[in-house]
C-alpha positions in Angstrom: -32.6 108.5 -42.5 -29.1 107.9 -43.9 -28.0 104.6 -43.7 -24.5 102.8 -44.4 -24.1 99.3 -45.2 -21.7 96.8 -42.8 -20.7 93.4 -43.2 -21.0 91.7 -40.2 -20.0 87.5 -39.2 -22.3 85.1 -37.3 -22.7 82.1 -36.4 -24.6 79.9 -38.9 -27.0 79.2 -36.4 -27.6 82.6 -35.1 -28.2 83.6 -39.0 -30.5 80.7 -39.4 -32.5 82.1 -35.9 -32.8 85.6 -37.3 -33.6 84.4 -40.7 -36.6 82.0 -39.5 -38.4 85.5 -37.2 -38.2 87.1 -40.4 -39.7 84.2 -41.6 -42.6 83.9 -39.3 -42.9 87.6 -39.5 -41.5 88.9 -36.9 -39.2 91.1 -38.8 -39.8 92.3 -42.0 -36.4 91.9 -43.2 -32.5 90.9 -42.0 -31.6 93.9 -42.2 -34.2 95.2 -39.6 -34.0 92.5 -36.9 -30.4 93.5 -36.6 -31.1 97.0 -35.9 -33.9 96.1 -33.6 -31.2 94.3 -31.8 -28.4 96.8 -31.6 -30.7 99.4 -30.8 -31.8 97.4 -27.4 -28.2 96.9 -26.9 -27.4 100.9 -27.7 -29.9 102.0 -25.3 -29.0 99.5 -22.4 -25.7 101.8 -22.1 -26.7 105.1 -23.1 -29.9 105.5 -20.7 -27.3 104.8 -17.6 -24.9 106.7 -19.1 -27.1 109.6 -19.4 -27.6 109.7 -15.4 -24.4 110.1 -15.0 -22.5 113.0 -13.7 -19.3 114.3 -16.1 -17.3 113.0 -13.3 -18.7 109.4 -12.8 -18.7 109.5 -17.2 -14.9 110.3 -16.1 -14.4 107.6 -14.0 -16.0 105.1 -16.0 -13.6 106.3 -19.0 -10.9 105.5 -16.8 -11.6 102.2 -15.3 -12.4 100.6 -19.1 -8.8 102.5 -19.7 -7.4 100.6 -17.3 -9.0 97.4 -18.5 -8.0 97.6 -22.0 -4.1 98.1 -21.2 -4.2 94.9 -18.7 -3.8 97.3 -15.9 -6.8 96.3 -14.2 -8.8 92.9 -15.7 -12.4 92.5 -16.7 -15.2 91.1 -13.9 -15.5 88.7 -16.6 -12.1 87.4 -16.8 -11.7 87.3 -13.3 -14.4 84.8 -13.0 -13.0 82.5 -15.7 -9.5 82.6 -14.4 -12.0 81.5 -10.5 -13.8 78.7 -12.6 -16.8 80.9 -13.1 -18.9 81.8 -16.2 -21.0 85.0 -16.1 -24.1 85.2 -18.3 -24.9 88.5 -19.8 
């Protein structure tokens, strides 16, 4: 497997949570916790996303579109601006 090395920021407590699994043997390494977890959060979009139809894929393209150039906002900003918090 090719591989390429990225420098990411955390929080120091998030880094001290990963480091202590690894610790307990959970994860063998850093390294490989952090896959784990981007690999849950890759397929979370890509398994919907495969169900789709070009058209719906389309669509979706469109409404993050609008979105990112403040034509539309975010569900998640919507509900701050409301007093809301959503949990992911």
């Amino acid at each position: 497997m090719e591989t390429t090395r990225v420098n990411v920021v955390l929080p120091k407590k998030m880094y001290a949570s990963v480091n202590k699994l690894v610790n307990l043997g959970y994860y063998k390494s850093f390294s490989e916790a952090v896959r784990s977890g981007l690999k849950d959060e890759v397929l979370k979009f890509e398994v919907p996303a495969a169900r789709l139809s070009e058209s719906e894929l389309n669509e979706l393209d469109e409404a993050f579109e609008d979105v990112r150039t403040g034509r539309e906002r975010s569900a998640a900003d919507l509900a701050k601006e409301l007093g809301y918090e959503l949990r992911g």
